[in-house]
C-alpha positions in Angstrom: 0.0 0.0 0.0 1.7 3.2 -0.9 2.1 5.7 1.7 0.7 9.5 1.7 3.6 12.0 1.1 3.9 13.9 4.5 5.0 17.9 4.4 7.6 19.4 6.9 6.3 20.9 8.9 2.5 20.0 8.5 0.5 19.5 11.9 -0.4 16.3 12.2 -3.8 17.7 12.8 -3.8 19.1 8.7 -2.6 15.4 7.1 -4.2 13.8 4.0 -5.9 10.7 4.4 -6.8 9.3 1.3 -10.0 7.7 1.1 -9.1 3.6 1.0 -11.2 3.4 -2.2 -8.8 6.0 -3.7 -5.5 4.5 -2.1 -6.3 1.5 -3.8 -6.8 2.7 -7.4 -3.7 4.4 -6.7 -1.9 1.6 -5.7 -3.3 -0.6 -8.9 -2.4 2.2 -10.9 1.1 2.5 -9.8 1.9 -1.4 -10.5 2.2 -0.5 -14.3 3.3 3.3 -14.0 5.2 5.5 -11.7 3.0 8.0 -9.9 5.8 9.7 -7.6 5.4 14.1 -7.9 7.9 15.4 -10.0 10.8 17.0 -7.7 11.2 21.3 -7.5 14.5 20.6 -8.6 13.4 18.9 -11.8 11.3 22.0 -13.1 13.2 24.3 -15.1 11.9 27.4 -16.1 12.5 28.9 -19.6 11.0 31.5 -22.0 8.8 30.2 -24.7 8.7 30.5 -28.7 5.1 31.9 -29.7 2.4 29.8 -30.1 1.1 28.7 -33.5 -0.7 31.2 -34.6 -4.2 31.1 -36.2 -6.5 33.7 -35.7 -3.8 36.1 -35.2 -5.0 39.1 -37.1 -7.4 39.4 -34.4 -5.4 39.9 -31.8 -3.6 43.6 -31.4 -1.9 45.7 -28.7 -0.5 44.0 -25.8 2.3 46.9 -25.1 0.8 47.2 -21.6 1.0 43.3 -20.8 5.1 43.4 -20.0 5.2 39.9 -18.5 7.0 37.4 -20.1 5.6 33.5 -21.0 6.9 31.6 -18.9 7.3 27.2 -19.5 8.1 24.7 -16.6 9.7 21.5 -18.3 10.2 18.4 -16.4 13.0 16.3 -17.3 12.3 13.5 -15.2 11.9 10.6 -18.0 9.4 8.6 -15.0 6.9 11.6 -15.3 2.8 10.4 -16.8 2.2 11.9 -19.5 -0.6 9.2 -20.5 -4.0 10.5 -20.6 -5.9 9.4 -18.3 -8.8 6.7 -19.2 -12.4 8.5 -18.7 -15.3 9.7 -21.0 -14.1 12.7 -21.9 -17.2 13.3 -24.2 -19.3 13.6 -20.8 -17.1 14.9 -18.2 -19.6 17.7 -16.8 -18.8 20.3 -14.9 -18.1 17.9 -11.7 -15.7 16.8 -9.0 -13.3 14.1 -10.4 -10.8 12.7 -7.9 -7.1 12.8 -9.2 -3.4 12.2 -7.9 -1.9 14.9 -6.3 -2.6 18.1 -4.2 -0.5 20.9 -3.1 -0.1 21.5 0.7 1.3 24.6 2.3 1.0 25.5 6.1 1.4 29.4 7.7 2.1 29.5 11.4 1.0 32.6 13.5 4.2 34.2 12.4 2.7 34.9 9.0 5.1 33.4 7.1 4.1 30.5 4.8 6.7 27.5 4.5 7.5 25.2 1.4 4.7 23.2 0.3 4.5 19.5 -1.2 2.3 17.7 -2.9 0.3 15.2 -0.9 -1.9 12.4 -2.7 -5.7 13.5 -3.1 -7.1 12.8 -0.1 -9.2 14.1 3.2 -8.0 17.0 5.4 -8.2 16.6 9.4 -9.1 20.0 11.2 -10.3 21.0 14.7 -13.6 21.4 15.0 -12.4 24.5 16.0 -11.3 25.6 13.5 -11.1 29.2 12.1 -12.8 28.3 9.1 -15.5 26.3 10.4 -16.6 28.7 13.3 -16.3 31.5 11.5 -15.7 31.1 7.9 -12.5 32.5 7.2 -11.5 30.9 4.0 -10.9 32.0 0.3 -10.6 29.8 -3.0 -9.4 30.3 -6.0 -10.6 29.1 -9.7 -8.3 28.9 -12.6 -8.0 26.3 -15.4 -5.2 24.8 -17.5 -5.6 23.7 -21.1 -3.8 21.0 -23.0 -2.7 22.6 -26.8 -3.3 20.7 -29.8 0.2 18.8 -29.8 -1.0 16.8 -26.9 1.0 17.1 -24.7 2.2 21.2 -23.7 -0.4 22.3 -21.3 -0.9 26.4 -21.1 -2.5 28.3 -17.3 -4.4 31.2 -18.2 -3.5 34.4 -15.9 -2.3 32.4 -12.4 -1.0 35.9 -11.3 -4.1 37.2 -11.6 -5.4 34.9 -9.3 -2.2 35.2 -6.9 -3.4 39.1 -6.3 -7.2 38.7 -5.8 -6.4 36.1 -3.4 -4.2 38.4 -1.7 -6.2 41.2 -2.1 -9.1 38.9 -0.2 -6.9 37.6 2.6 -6.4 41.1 3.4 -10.0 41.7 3.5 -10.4 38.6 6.1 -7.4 38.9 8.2 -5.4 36.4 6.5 -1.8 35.9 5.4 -1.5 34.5 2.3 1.3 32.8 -0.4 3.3 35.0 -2.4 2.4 35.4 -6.1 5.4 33.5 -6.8 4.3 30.9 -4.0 1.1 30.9 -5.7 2.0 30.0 -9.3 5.1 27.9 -8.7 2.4 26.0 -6.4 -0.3 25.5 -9.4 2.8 24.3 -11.7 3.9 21.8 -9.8 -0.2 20.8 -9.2 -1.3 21.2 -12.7 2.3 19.3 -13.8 1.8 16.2 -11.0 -2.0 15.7 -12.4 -0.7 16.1 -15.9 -2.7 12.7 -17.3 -6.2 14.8 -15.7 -6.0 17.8 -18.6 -8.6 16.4 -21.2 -7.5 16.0 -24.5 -7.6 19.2 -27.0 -11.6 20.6 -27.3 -12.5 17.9 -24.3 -12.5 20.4 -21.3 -9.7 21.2 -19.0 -8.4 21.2 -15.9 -9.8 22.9 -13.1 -7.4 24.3 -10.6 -9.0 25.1 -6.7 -6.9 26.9 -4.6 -8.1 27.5 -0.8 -6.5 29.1 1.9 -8.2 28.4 5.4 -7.8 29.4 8.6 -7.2 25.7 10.2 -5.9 26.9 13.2 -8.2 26.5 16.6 -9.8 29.7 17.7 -12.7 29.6 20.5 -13.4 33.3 20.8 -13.9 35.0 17.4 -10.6 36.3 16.4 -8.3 35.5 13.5 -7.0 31.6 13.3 -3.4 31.2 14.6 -2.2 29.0 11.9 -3.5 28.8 8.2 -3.3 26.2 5.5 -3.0 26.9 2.1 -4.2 23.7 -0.2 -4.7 23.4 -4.2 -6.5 20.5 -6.0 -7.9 20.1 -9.3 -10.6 18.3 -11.4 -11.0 17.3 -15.1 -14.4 19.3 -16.1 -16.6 20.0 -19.3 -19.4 23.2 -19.3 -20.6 24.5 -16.2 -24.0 25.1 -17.3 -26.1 22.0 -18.6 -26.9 24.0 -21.7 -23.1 23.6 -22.6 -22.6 26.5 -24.7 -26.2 26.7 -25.4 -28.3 29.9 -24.1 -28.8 30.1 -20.4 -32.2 31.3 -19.0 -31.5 34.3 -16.3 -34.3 35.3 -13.6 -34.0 38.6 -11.5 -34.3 38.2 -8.0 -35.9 40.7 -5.6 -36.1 39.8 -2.6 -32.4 38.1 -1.8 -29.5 40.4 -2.0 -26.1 38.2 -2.8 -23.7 41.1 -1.1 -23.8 44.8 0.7 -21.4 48.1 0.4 -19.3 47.1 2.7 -19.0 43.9 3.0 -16.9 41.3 1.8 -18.5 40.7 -1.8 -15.8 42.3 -3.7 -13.5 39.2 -2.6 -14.0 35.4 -3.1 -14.6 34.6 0.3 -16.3 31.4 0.9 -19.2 33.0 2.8 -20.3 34.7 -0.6 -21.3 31.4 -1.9 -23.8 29.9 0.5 -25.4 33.0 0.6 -26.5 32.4 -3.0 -27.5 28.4 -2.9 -31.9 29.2 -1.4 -32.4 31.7 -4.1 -30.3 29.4 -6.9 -32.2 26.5 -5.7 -35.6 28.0 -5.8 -34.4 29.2 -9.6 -33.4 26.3 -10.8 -36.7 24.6 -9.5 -38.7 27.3 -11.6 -36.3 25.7 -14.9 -34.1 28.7 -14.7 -31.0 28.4 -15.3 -29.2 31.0 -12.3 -30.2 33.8 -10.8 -29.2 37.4 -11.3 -28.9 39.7 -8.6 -29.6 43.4 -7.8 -28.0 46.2 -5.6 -29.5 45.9 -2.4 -29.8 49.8 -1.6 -31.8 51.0 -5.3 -32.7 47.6 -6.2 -32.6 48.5 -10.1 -28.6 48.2 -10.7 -27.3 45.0 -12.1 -24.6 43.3 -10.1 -23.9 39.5 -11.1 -25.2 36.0 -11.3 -24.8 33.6 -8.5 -20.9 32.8 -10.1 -20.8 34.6 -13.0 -20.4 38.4 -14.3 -22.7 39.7 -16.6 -22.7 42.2 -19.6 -25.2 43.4 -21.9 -24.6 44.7 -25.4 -26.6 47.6 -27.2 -25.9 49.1 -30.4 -22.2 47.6 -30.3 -21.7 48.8 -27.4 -20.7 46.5 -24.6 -21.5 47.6 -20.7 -21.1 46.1 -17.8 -21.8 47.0 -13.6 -18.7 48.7 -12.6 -16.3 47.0 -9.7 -17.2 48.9 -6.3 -16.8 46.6 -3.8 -20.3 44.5 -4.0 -19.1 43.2 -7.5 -16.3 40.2 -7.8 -13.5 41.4 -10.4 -13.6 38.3 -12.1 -10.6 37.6 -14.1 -12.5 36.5 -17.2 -14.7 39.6 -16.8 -11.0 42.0 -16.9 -9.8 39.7 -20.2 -13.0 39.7 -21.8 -12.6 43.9 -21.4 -9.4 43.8 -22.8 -10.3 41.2 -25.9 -13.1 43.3 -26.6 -11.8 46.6 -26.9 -8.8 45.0 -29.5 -11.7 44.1 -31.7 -12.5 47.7 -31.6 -15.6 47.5 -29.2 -16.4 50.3 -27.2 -16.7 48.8 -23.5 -17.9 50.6 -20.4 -17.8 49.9 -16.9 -20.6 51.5 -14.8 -23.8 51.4 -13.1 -26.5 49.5 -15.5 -30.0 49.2 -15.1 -32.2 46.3 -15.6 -34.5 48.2 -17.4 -31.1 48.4 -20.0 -31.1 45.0 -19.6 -34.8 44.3 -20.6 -34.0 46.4 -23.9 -30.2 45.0 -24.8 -29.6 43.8 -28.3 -27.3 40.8 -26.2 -26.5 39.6 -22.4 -24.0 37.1 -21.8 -22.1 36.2 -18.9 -18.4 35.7 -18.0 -16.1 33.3 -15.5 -13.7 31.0 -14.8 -16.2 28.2 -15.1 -18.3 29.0 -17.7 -15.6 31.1 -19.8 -18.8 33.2 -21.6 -22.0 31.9 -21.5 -24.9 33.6 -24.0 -28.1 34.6 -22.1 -31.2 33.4 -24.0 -33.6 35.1 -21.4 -34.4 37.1 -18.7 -37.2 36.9 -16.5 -38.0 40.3 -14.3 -41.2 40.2 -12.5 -42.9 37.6 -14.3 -41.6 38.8 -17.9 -39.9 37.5 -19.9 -37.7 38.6 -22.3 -35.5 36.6 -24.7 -32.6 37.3 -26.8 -31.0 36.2 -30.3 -32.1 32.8 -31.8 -31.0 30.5 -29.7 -26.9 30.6 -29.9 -24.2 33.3 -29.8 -25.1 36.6 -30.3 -22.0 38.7 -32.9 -20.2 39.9 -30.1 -20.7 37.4 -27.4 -19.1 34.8 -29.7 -16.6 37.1 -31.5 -14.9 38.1 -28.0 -15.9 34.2 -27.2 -14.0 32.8 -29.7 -10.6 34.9 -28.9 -10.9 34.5 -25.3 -11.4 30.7 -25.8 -8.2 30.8 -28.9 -5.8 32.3 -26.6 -6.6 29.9 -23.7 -6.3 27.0 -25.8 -2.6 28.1 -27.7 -4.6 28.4 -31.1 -3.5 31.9 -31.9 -0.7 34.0 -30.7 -0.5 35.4 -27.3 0.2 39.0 -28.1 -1.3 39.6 -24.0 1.3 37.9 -22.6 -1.4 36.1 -20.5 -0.5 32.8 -21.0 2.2 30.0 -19.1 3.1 27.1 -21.0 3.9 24.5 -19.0 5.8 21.0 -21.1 
C-alpha cells in the first residue's frame, strides 16, 4: 500500500488521508506506471517561442501586458504523460478525484513555509477551526488547457489569481502565499495531475486553490495557523446547456452582497449565501439567478458565479467593480479582448431596465468562460434574446478569449504560461 507524502512541517492535525477506495486505485495504478510528484529541482523554467498562430489578425496591442511567458519543463523521463482513461465526451462540470494536491501551512508568524504535494485525499481539522466557526476561507478558480500537440499544457493568468487572493486575505485577516508561492504551487499541481487535462476541445483542468484558517480559535478572532491547499478536477461546461443559451431570472427579494462587506472578494461565505435563491431558480427551470443592488434595487450586479454584460448598439456595458461586485478575471480579459476588436466597452452602473432592452447579455467566468443569455425573467416577464446561440459579439470576444486559452492563436497579451 503506498504511503501519503507527509510535508515538513505540516501539523499532524492538517494530514491527507486518502479515502481507502482512492489509495487502492492508486496503488493498482502504480503497479504498471510510476506516480511519484515530480521533484522542484526537476522544473526548469525557460522563456517560450510563440504559439502557432491562427487567428492572429485578431489579436492587437499588448504593449501594456510586460510579462513574459513563462514554460516549466520536467526532465524526469518517469513523469505520466498518458492520458488518463475516462469519457471525456461527458465529463460535466463535476468533482473528479485525481493524484496529487499541493499542501502549504502558515504558522501565527505569517510566514508560509515550502509546500509538497500530498496524494488527493481528506483533510483533518479542529472542529475549532477558524474556518469552520467562523468562515475565514478564500478559494481560487483557474484552469489549465492542453494545446493541440497533446502534450504542452498552457495556465491562463495564475497571477491574476495570486493578487485577488491576496487582495481577499487582506480583507479577512489572513496571510497569504506569495504570487510567486502561488503560481510555482499551481505548476507543480497542474504538472503532477498532468494525465487529468482532457485532450484538446474535451474540457480542461480545473485548478481550486483554498486558503483556510485551520488553526483552533474559540473566541472569534483570527485563526493562529492557516493552510494553504490546491487540487484540481478534469471538467466539461458548467451550465447543462453547454454552450447553449442560459435562461436568467431577476431576483428581488435576496441580495447576494452589501457596500461594505466582503462581496468584492472570493470569500467562501459569498457562496452559501447564493445556494436558497439558486435552488428555488433552478426549481422554476431557470438556469441562475441574477442579482440586484441591495440599496436602489434597479442596478445590475452578477449572477450567483458569474459576471454579466449586456450589449446595445455595439456597445458592450457592464456594472462597474465597487466593492459588492467580484472582479472576475475572465470579466477584466473579456474587457481587454473586446476593446482589441475595436468595441467600445464601459464599466458603470447599468440598469435592468437596459437590460430588458439590450440587443445581447451574456455572462463571463472562470467556469463558464462566456455563457450567452437566452432570457431574462424580471417580474414575471420575460424577455429573450438572439435565436438560440451566440449573439455577434458574445461569440466574436468568445472565440478569442477561448483561442488564446487553448494556444490556437498567438499570445500578443502575454497572458499565457506554458507548461511542457
Amino acid at each position: 500500500m503506498e504511503r501519503a507524502v507527509i510535508s515538513p512541517g505540516l501539523n499532524q492535525n492538517y494530514l491527507l488521508f486518502p479515502s481507502r477506495a482512492f489509495s487502492t486505485r492508486l496503488h493498482s495504478f502504480s503497479s504498471t506506471r510510476n506516480l511519484s510528484p515530480p521533484s522542484s529541482s526537476s522544473l526548469k523554467l525557460h522563456h517560450s517561442s510563440s504559439s502557432s498562430s491562427v487567428l492572429s489578425s485578431v489579436i492587437n496591442g499588448g504593449a501594456s501586458f510586460t510579462r513574459c511567458n513563462a514554460v516549466l519543463s520536467n526532465s524526469s523521463s518517469t513523469e505520466v504523460s498518458e492520458i488518463a482513461d475516462i469519457d471525456w465526451d461527458n465529463i460535466g462540470f463535476g468533482l473528479k478525484p485525481t493524484d496529487y494536491m499541493y499542501v502549504m501551512k502558515c504558522d501565527i508568524d505569517g510566514e508560509f513555509t515550502k509546500g509538497e504535494l500530498q496524494r488527493f485525499g481528506n483533510i483533518e481539522v479542529s472542529p475549532s477551526a477558524g474556518v469552520l466557526n467562523y468562515g475565514q476561507g478564500l478559494f481560487e478558480g483557474l484552469k489549465a488547457y492542453r494545446k493541440e500537440d497533446g502534450n504542452s499544457i498552457l495556465l491562463f493568468r495564475p497571477e491574476e489569481n495570486a493578487n485577488r487572493l491576496r487582495n481577499g486575505a487582506e480583507r479577512m485577516c489572513m496571510p497569504a502565499p506569495t504570487v510567486e508561492q502561488f503560481v510555482e504551487a499551481v505548476k507543480e499541481t497542474v504538472l503532477a495531475n498532468k494525465r487529468w487535462v482532457p485532450p484538446p476541445g474535451k474540457g480542461s483542468l480545473y485548478v481550486r486553490p483554498l486558503l483556510m484558517g485551520t488553526g483552533a480559535v474559540l473566541g472569534l478572532a483570527p485563526a493562529p495557523e492557516y493552510t494553504f491547499i490546491i487540487y484540481v478536477s478534469p471538467v466539461g461546461n458548467y451550465f447543462k446547456e453547454g454552450v447553449s443559451p442560459i435562461n436568467l431570472i431577476v431576483e428581488n427579494d435576496f441580495h447576494r452582497a452589501t457596500p461594505g462587506g466582503t462581496g468584492g472578494v472570493k470569500t467562501i461565505g459569498n457562496y452559501a449565501a447564493v445556494l436558497k435563491a439558486q435552488s428555488i431558480a433552478k426549481a422554476k427551470g431557470y438556469s441562475d439567478v441574477l442579482y440586484l443592488d441591495c440599496v436602489y434595487k434597479r442596478f445590475l450586479e452578477e449572477v450567483s458565479s458569474c459576471n454579466i454584460f449586456i450589449v446595445k448598439d455595439n456597445v458592450i456595458s457592464t456594472p462597474e467593480i465597487k466593492g459588492t461586485i467580484l472582479p472576475g478575471i475572465t470579466r477584466k480579459s473579456i474587457i481587454d479582448v473586446a476593446r482589441t476588436q475595436g468595441f467600445q466597452v464601459e464599466e458603470r452602473n447599468v440598469t435592468v431596465d437596459e437590460l430588458l432592452e439590450a440587443d445581447e447579455v451574456f455572462c463571463t467566468g472562470t467556469a463558464v468562460v462566456v455563457s450567452p443569455v437566452g432570457s431574462v425573467t424580471y417580474k414575471g416577464k420575460r424577455v429573450s434574446y438572439g435565436e438560440g446561440t451566440f449573439g455577434t459579439v458574445s461569440k466574436q470576444v468568445y472565440t478569442v478569449l477561448t483561442s488564446l486559452q487553448m494556444g490556437l492563436i498567438e499570445d500578443n497579451m502575454n497572458w499565457t504560461v506554458n507548461l511542457s
